[in-house]
C-alpha positions in Angstrom: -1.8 12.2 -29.0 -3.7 9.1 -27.5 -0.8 8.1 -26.1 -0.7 10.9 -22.8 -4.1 9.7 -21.8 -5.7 6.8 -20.1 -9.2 6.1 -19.2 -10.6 3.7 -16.4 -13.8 2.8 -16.8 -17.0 3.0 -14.7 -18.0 -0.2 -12.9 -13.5 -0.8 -12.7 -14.4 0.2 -8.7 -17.2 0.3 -6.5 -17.7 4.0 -7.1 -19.2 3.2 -10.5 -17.4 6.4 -11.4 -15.1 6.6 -14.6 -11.6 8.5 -14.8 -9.9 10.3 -17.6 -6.0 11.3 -16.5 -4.6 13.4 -19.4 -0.5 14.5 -18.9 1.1 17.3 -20.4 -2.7 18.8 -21.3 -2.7 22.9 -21.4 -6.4 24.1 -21.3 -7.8 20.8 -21.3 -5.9 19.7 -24.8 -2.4 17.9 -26.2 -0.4 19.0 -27.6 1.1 17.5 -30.4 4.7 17.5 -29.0 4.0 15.5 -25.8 6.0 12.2 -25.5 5.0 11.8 -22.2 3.4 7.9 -22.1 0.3 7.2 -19.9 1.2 2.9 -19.2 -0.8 1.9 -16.8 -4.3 3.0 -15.1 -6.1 1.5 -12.6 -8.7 2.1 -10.2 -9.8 0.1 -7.3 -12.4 0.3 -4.8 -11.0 2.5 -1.5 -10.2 -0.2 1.9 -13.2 -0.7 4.2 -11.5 0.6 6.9 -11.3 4.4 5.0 -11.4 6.7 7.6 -14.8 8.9 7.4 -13.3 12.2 7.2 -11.5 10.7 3.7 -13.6 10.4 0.7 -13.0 8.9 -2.1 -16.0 9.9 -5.0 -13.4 8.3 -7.9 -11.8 5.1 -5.6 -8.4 4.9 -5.2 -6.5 5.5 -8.7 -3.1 4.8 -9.4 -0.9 5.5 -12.3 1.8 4.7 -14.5 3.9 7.1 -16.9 6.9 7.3 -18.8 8.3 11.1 -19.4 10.1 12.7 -22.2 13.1 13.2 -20.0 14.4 10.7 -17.2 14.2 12.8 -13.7 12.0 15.4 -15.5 8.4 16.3 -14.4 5.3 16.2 -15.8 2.0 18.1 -15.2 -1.2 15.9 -14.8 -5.0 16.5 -14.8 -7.6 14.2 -14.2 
């Protein structure tokens, strides 16, 4: 199950905030069918130039994922 979810941790960005992205969850859970692949997570602090109107309380995150099925899609909570 580990496998479909990836954590970045606090202190990884300026927010100090850490992240959690879980794929293929249903109520918060895995189930133990998924072969959906978290590779890569990665947060980084958001550009100084941000617009005000955009916030950004978790940074800007960015993601990796290999799915069961080529061309198939994948449901994603963080």
């Amino acid at each position: 199950m580990a496998q479909a979810m990836g954590t970045a941790p606090a202190g990884a960005s300026s927010s100090g905030t850490s992240v959690t992205l879980i794929a293929d969850s249903q109520n918060g859970k895995l189930p133990s069918s998924s072969n959906t692949r978290i590779t890569s997570l990665e947060q980084k602090a958001a550009p100084a130039q941000t617009p005000k109107a955009l916030e950004t309380p978790i940074a800007l995150t960015s993601f990796k994922a290999t799915l069961e099925t080529a061309g198939s899609t994948e449901t994603f909570s963080l």
